[in-house]
DOZA-120349 format. One line per 3 residues: number of its first residue (from 1); their letters; for each residue x, y, z of C-alpha. Coordinates in steps of 0.02 Angstrom, whole numbers. Layout:
! DOZA-120349
NUM) A) X:Y:Z; ... $
This chain:
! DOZA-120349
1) XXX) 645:-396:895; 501:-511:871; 333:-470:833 $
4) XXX) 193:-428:962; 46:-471:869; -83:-509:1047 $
7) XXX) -82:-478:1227; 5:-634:1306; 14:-720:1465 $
10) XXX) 201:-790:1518; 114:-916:1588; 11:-994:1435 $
13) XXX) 56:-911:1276; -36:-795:1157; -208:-770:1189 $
16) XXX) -330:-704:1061; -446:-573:1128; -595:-462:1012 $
19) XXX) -575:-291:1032; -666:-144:947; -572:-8:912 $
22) XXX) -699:78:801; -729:240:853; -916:299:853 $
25) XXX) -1030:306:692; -1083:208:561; -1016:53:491 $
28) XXX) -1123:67:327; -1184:-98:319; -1036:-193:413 $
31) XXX) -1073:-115:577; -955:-60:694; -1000:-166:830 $
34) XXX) -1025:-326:745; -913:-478:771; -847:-502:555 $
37) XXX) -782:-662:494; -622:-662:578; -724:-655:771 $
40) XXX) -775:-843:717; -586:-874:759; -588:-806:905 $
43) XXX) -754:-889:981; -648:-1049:918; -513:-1037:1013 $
46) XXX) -608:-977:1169; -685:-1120:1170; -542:-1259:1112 $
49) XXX) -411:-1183:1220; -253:-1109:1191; -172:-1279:1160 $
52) XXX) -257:-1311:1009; -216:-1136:942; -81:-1193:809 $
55) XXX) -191:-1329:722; -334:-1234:725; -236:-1085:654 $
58) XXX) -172:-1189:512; -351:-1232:444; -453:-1130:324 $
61) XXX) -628:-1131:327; -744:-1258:295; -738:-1269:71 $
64) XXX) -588:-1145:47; -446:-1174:-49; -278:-1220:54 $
67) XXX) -212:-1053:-31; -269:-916:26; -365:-782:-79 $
70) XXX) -275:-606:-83; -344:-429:-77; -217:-287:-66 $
73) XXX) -301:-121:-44; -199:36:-78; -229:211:-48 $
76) XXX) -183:350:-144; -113:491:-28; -169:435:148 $
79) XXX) -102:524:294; -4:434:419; -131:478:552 $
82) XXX) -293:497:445; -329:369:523; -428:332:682 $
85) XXX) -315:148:703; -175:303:712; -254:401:815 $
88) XXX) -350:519:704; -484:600:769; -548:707:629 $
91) XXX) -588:601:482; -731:447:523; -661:271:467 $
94) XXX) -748:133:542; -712:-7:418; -508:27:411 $
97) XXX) -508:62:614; -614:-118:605; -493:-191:502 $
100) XXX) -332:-138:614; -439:-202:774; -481:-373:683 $
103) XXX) -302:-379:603; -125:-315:633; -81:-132:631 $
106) XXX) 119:-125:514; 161:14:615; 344:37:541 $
109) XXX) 273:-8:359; 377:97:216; 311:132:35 $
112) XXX) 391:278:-84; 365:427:-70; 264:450:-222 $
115) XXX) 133:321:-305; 214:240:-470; 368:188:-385 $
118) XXX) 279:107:-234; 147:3:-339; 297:-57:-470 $
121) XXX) 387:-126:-307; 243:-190:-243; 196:-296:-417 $
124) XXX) 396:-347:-436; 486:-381:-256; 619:-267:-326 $
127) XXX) 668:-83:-289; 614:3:-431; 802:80:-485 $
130) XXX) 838:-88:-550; 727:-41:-700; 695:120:-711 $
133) XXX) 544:170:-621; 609:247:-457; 635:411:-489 $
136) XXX) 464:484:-529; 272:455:-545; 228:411:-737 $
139) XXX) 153:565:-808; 31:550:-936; 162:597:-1080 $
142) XXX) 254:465:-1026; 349:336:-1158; 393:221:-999 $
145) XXX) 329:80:-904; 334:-73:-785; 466:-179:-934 $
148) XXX) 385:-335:-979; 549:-428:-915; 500:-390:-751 $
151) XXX) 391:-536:-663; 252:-482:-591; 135:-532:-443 $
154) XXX) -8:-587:-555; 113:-675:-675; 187:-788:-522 $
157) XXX) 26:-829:-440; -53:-887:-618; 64:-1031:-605 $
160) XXX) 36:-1048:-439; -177:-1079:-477; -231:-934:-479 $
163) XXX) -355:-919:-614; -431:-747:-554; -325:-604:-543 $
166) XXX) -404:-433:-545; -363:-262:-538; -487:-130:-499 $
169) XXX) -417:60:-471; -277:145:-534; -143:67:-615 $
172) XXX) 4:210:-655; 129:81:-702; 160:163:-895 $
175) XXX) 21:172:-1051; 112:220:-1199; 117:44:-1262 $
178) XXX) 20:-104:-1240; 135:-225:-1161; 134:-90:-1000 $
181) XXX) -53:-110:-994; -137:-234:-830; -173:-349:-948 $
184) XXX) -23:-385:-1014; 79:-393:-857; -20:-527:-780 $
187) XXX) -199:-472:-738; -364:-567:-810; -463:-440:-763 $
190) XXX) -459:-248:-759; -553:-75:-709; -534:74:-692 $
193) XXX) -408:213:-758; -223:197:-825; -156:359:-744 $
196) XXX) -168:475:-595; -271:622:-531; -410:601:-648 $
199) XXX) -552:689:-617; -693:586:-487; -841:613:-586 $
202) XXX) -808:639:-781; -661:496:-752; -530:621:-884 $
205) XXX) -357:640:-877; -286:784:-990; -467:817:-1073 $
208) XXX) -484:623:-1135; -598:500:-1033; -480:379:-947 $
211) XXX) -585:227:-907; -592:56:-950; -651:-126:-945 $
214) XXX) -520:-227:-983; -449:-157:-1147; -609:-77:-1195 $
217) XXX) -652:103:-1156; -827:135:-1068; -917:283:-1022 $
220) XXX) -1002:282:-845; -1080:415:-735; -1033:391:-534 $
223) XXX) -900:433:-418; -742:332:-466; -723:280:-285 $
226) XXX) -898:192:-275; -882:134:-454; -736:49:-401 $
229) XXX) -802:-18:-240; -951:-89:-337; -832:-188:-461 $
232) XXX) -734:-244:-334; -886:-327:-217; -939:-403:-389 $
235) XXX) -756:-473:-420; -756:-542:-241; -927:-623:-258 $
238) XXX) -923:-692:-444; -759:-785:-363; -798:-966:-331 $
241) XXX) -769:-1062:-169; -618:-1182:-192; -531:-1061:-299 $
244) XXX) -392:-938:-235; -396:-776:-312; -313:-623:-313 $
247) XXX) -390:-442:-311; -270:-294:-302; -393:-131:-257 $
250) XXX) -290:17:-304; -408:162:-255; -361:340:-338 $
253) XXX) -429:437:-169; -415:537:-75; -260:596:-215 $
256) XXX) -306:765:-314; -420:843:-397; -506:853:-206 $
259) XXX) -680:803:-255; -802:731:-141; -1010:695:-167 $
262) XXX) -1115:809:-71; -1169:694:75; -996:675:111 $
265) XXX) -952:851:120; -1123:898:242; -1021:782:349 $
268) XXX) -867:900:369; -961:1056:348; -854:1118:507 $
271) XXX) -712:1137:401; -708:1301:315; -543:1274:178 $
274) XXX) -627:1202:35; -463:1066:-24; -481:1034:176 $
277) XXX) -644:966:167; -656:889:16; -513:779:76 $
280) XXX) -600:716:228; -749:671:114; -636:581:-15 $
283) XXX) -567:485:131; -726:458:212; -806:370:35 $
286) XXX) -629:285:44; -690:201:198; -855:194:143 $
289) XXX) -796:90:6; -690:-14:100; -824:-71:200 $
292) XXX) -916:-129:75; -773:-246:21; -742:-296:166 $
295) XXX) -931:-357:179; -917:-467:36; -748:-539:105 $
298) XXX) -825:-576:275; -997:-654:189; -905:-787:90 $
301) XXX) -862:-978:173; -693:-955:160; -671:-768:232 $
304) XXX) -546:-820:369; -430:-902:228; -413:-745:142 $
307) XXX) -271:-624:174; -313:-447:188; -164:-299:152 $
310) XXX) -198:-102:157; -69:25:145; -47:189:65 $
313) XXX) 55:218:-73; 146:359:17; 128:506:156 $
316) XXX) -27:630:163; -2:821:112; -32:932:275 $
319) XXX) -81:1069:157; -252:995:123; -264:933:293 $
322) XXX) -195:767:281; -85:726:439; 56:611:459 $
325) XXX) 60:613:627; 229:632:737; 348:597:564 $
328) XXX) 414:750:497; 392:784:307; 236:738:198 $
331) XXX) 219:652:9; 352:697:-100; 482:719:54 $
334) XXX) 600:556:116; 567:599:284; 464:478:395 $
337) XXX) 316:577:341; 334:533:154; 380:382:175 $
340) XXX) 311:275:321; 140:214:303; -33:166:373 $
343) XXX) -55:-21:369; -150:-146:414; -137:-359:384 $
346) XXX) -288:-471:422; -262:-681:379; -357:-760:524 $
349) XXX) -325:-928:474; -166:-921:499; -173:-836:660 $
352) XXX) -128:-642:586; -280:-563:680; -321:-489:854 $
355) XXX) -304:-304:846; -112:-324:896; 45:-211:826 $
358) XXX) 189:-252:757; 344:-139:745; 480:-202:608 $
361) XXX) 522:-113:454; 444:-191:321; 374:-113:166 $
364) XXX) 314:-137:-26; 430:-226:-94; 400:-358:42 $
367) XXX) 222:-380:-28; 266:-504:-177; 384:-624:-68 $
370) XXX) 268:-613:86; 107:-647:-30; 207:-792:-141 $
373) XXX) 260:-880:38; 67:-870:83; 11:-974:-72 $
376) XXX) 152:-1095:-64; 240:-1037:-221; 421:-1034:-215 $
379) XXX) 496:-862:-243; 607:-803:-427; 769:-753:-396 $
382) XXX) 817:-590:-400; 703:-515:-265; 766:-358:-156 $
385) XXX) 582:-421:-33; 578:-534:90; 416:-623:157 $
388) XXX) 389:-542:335; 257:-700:394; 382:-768:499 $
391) XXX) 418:-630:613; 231:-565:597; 181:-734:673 $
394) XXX) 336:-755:802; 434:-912:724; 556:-785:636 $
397) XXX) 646:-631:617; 673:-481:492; 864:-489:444 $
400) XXX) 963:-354:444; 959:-257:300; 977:-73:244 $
403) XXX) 807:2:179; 812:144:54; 695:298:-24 $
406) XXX) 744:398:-185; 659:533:-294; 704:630:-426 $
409) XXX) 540:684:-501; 569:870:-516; 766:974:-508 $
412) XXX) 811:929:-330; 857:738:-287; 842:675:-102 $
415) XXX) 849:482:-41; 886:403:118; 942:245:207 $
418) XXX) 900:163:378; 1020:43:449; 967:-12:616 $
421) XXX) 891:158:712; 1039:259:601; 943:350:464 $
424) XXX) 1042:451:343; 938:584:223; 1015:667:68 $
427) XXX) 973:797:-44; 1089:842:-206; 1191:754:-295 $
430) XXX) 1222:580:-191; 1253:436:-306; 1420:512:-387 $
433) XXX) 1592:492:-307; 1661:662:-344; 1513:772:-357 $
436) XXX) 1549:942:-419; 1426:1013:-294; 1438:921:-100 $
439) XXX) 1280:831:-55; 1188:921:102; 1187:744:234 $
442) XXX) 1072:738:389; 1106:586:519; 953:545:613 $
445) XXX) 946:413:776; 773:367:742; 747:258:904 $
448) XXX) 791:410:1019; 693:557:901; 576:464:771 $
451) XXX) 520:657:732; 698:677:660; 749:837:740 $
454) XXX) 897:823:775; 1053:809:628; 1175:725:716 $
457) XXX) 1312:708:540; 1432:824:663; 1447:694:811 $
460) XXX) 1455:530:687; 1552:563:529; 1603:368:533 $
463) XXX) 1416:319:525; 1396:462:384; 1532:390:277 $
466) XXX) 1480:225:316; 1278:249:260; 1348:380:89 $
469) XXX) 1442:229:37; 1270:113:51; 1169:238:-44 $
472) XXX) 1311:250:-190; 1320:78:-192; 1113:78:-218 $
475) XXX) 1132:225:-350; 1241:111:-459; 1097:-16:-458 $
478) XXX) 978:122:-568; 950:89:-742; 862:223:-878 $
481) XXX) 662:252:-868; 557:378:-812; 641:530:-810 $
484) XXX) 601:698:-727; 413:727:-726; 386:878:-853 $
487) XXX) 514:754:-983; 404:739:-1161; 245:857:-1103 $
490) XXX) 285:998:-1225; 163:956:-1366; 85:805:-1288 $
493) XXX) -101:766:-1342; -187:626:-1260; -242:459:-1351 $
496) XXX) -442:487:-1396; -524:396:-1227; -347:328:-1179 $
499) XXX) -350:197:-1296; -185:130:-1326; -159:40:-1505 $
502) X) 12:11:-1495 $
């Protein structure tokens, strides 16, 4: 299938069309009815015609670098639907609903269904399993980390001239040793906190502060989403003109502890369960902050030559009100609803822009290949990824490949793998040939029920046998790591401030 990325005319090609899809309220300094960066494109071509649409798509603006600069954004726990691109209605984001209508909306975009996993295959190109860090999240008595073998996205785009690379947010990639730290795994620059669910406004983990500036420790009072948000709009506009650079925004919210500032939480006062509200605030500052990113993107010369990627790390939890829309299952689950994403990708000078949709499967480990191909920087071997920008813009297509999701984080284990619409889901013991205890299998056509309703293992025990085989085949691929997520907690005292000597 190839990509619909605009409304098109048989008769003359794509046509690029501004459309605001923001819903009402606002824009905190962006505005949701202003025309960003990206609408100077569109004037362009208005103007020039659609015949001059390539070459003027293949230009960056006026003083940018040929490469482009890169900003992936990631949530932490986003719903599906959350959303207003996805049709949510009860949660107000302007800037990512701005975003999607200046962009692309990934509609079929897969992460894990848990955070470490996702953001290791998102730094490597590589499932996880092939070293270790697929199973679980890295809990703060963790020994384990991303392995220093492993090339990384800031390590590839360094020799690629990339002098600024940044990381702002969480990182969860392993903090027991030094060589798992940001800084050694490619990063210049880093803030914020080395593991999850620390709390918003003291910034601890396990009763030690878990902040830092580069390798320092620093004590701060704010809200670690605007504290984050404010490094990041200084990162983007220290960044010189003529110099690609590379700022990975891993925000913590809206995950756990659900903690939101008062002015937020006025805003939902209509909701009466207390995790329910404070999780529409978190989100709300998410956006908030996003915005203001997004500002300092859009008032720099070369705004249309930089590429713009947001995605969750994995599904919402319904129980605090998150929603995933029509996929069944939530985080934690390898149903659609862990697993398939809100996503957005914005490039305008290379034509990825327009408030279009497009429907492939791609996902996180796709990020390093697609990101490499976008700088010009040939890709390592060894990658699981491919770079999607040739079916996003219509000169290619996504091959044919099977896509999988694993956990293992507590007793129970449960994967899955798609192959075409065929989606197979297992829970128990999967990966051995002779298991002592059967597997439970569920066969799912997900072009004719995408809610996954229906097990249809019964009527197809050839496509069954066929899809077991693919996910043994994938099991054999996993290699030691993180283990199961209470592994090494009994006794565990954190580091004074999280600061890792080792």
């Amino acid at each position: 299938m190839q990509a619909v990325l605009f409304p098109t005319s048989p008769a003359r090609g794509v046509v690029f069309r501004w459309r605001n899809r923001s819903r009402a309220g606002t824009d905190r300094g962006t505005g949701p009815n202003a025309l960003p960066c990206p609408a100077r494109v569109f004037l362009a071509v208005a103007t020039v015609g659609v015949s001059a649409l390539a070459s003027f798509a293949a230009l960056p603006s006026e003083g940018a670098s040929p490469k482009p600069n890169i900003l992936i954004i990631v949530a932490d726990d986003l719903g599906y639907a959350d959303v207003g691109f996805n049709g949510g209605k009860v949660i107000q984001t302007p800037n990512l609903d701005r975003l999607a209508a200046s962009g692309v909306n990934l509609t079929d975009f897969r992460a894990c269904p848990m955070c470490s996993p996702t953001r290791a295959g998102l730094l490597t190109g590589r499932w996880p399993l092939r070293f270790g860090m697929m199973r679980a999240v890295v809990p703060p008595w963790s020994k384990h980390g991303l392995p220093s073998e492993e090339k990384t996205l800031p390590e590839l785009l360094a020799g690629g001239g990339y002098e600024r690379r940044g990381i702002i947010g969480k990182w969860h990639l392993g903090h027991a040793r030094r060589q798992f730290l940001p800084l050694a795994q490619g990063f210049t620059f880093f803030y914020g906190h080395y593991n999850g669910a620390i709390d918003y406004f003291t910034h601890e983990r396990e009763g030690e502060r878990d902040w830092h500036l580069n390798d320092r420790s620093v004590r701060e009072e704010g809200y670690s989403t605007d504290l984050l948000a404010e490094a990041a709009v200084r990162f983007v506009q220290e960044s010189p003109v003529g110099k690609p650079w590379l700022l990975y925004l891993p925000f913590n919210a809206p995950h756990s502890p659900y903690q939101a500032k008062e002015a937020e939480l006025q805003k939902y006062a209509g909701i009466k369960l207390p995790n329910r509200r404070a999780y529409a605030a978190m989100v709300d500052a998410m956006d908030q902050a996003v915005g203001r990113v997004l500002a300092a993107v859009e008032a720099r010369a070369d705004c249309t030559n930089t590429l713009i990627l947001f995605f969750s790390d994995n599904g919402g939890i319904p129980s605090v009100g998150s929603s995933n829309g029509p996929w069944r299952g939530a985080k934690l689950t390898v149903y659609e609803g862990g697993t398939r994403v809100c996503a957005v990708i914005r490039w305008p000078a290379r034509g990825i822009s327009g408030g279009g949709r497009f429907n492939e499967r791609i996902g996180y480990i796709d990020v390093l290949p697609t990101v490499l191909a976008a700088a010009g920087i040939a890709p390592p071997p060894g990658l699981d990824g491919i770079n999607f920008l040739p079916a996003l813009t219509g000169t290619g297509r996504i091959p044919s490949r099977p896509w999988f999701s694993y956990m293992h984080q507590n007793e129970d284990a449960h994967a899955s793998v798609h192959e075409g619409a065929w989606k197979l889901v297992a829970h128990g013991d999967f990966f051995s040939e002779s298991p002592s205890v059967p597997p439970r299998l569920e066969l799912f056509n997900l072009e004719s029920d995408p809610s996954e309703a229906k097990n249809l293992a019964a009527q197809h025990p050839e496509i069954v046998t066929r899809l077991h085989r693919q996910l043994r085949d994938f099991g054999a691929l996993q290699k030691p790591g993180v283990g199961l997520f209470g592994e090494g907690r009994a006794g565990f005292q954190a580091p004074k401030d999280w600061i890792i000597v080792e």
